[in-house]
Phi, psi and omega in degrees: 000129173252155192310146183292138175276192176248130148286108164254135182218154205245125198255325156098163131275164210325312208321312150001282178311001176260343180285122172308315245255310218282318180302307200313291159277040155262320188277359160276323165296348221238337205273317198290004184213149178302133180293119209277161188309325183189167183233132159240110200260125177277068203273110126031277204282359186221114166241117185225120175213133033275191174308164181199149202215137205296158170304159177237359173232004170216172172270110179251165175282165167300136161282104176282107219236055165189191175184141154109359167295159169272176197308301166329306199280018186238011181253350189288177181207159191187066193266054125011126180269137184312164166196092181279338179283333160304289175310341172270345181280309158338313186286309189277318178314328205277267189003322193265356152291301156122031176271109155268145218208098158249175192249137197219102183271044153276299206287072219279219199262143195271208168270348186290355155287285193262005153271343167282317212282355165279003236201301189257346164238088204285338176298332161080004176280068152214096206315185177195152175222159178222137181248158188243159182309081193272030168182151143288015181279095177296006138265341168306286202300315161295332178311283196333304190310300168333305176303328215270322191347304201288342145349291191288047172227352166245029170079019146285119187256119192263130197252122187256144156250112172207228204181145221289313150268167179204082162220123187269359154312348194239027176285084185256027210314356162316305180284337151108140208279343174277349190285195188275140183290191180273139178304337193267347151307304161330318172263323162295301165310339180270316212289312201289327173310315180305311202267346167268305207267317167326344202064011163327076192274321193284333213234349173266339157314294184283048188284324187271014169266305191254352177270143195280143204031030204307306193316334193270322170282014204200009182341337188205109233275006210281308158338300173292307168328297166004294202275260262283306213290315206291310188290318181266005118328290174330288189324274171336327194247045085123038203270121148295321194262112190238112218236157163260122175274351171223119166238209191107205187196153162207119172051047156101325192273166176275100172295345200299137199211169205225143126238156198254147151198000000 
């Protein structure tokens, strides 16, 4: 098996899966690498701290981490194999850290977890644990990536999932999933491919300092927080090569999603 890359991906909401040109691509990507030993995902949707990590000693349902869908997007399923030896790994990089890290056998995988991985791991054979965010402080959270680095090197593939822009004001579906974003997507989205490809960890840090329309693409920063874990994994793990596997727009948002290897 060869190591795994670090992922950042833009997970949309459930609707997303209804896009043909988006699912094609999540399944090509995931087509483009050996299927890694186990996956550990970094969702948006789950900010908890301490750090916490999905169950390991049963199968719980998916958390439907939304309202107001018709009934099909609350039918999905994704029964996915636990992965408690991922989670003692977890435990011991952050712990050695001074990162305390518990477990919630409650919680299952929300949607910013199981929507993409149906689209790229649609057989659900690949354990998978998902961890949660315990701040938006975007050097804590590179740090947290850092720590985990040494993962890929046992066949983890660490998925940070949000979404590259996230202002649902600019959400139109009137307008068609294809129509032109708002000029300030647009430009964020130019500044984050430049500044991701550059490796800017410091100026991607400063993001609502320096990115031209960060406040409007970003009200609220829980989207973007993904990409610090994702980077400082990379970063850490000696990935250079940082390439885009989806770019585009939907309804206005930046879909533009990365892997590091």
């Amino acid at each position: 098996m060869t190591t795994p890359p670090v992922l950042f991906l833009s997970h949309g909401a459930p609707p997303l899966a209804d896009d043909a040109r988006w699912t094609a691509e999540l399944a090509r990507w995931s087509a483009d690498f050996d299927t890694p030993k186990n996956i550990l995902m970094v969702s948006a949707h789950w900010e908890d701290a301490p750090v916490t990590v999905s169950p390991t000693q049963r199968k719980v349902p998916l958390t439907y981490d939304f309202w107001g869908f018709p009934q099909h997007y609350y039918e999905v399923q994704y029964d996915a194999p636990l992965a408690p030896e991922l989670a003692s790994e977890v435990s011991g990089l952050l712990k050695a850290k001074g990162v305390d890290v518990q477990r919630d056998e409650t919680r299952g995988l929300d949607h910013g977890a199981y929507v993409p991985l149906v689209e790229m791991y649609p057989d659900a054979d690949v354990p998978v644990l998902q961890m949660s965010m315990p701040t938006l402080d975007p050097h804590q959270l590179v740090e947290l990536g850092r720590a985990l680095a040494p993962l890929r090197d046992q066949g983890t593939l660490i998925v940070g999932s949000g979404f590259t822009t996230h202002n649902l004001r600019w959400f139109n579906p009137r307008a068609g999933a294809d129509s032109t974003p708002p000029t300030a997507s647009s430009e964020f989205d130019h500044w984050a491919a430049e500044t991701v490809a550059a490796g800017d960890v410091d100026s991607l840090e400063r993001m609502l300092e320096l990115a031209p329309a960060g406040h409007e693409a970003h009200p609220r920063t829980e989207h973007w927080a993904p990409l610090y874990i994702a980077m400082g994994a990379a970063e850490a793990s000696g990935a250079t090569q940082r390439d885009v596997a989806v770019d585009g727009f939907w309804f206005g948002l930046s879909k533009r999603s990365w892997q590091f290897s």
